[in-house]
C-alpha positions as CSV (number, residue, x, y, z in Angstrom):
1,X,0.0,0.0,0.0
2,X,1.5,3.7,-0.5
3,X,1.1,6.3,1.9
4,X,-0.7,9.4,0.4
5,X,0.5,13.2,1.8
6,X,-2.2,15.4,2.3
7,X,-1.2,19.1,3.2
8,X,-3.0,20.1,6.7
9,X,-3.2,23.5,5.7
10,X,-5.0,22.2,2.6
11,X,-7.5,20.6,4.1
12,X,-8.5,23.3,6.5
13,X,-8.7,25.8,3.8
14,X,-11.3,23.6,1.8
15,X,-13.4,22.7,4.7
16,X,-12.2,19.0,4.9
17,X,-11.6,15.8,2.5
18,X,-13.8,12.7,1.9
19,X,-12.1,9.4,0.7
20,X,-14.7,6.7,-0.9
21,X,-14.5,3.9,-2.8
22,X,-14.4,4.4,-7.2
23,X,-18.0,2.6,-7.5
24,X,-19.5,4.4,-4.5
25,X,-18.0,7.8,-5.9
26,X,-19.8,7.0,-9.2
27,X,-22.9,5.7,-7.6
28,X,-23.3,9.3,-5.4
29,X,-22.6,11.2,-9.1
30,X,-25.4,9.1,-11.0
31,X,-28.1,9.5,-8.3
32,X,-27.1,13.6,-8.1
33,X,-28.6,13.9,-11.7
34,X,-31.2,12.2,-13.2
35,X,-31.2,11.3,-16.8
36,X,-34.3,11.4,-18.8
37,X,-34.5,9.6,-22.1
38,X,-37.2,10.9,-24.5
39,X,-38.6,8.9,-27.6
40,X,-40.7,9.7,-30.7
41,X,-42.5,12.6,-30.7
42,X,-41.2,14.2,-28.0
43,X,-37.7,13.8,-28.8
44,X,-38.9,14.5,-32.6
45,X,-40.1,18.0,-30.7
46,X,-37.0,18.7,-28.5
47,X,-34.5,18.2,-31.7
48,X,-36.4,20.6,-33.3
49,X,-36.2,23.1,-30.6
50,X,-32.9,23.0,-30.3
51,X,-31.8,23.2,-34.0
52,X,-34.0,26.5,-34.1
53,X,-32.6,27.5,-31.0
54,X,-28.6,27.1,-32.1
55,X,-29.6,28.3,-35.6
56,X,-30.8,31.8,-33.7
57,X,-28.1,32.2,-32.2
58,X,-25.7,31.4,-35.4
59,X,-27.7,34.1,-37.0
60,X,-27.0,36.5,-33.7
61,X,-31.1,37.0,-33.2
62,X,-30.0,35.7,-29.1
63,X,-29.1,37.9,-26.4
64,X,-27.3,37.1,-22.8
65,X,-30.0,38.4,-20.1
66,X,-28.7,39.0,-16.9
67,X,-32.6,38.1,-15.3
68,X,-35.8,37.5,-16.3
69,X,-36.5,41.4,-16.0
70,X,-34.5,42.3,-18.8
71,X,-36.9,40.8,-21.2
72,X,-39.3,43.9,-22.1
């Protein structure tokens, strides 16, 4: 087994470390956001969205907005 070195200092100035296993590490990160899988005509309906959406913006008709106020 090898020793690992973690800097004190370190530790206190990120508010601690947590050590876990690979497959509970990846178990924690696929429960924290769930996946949704669409099919026919709502994925049909989404693609479309989205190609409008990124073709807007390739023809510069998007803005940023800061908030939901700046919309008038």
């Amino acid at each position: 087994m090898q020793k690992v070195a973690i800097s004190k200092a370190k530790v206190e100035r990120t508010g601690g470390m947590v050590v876990l296993p690979v497959k509970e590490y990846d178990r924690l990160v696929a429960a924290a956001v769930p996946t949704y899988y669409l099919s026919g005509k709502a994925a049909t309906d989404l693609d479309k969205l989205v190609a409008q959406g990124l073709q807007a913006h390739r023809e510069g008709k998007t803005r940023k907005l800061r908030s939901l106020a700046d919309l008038d």
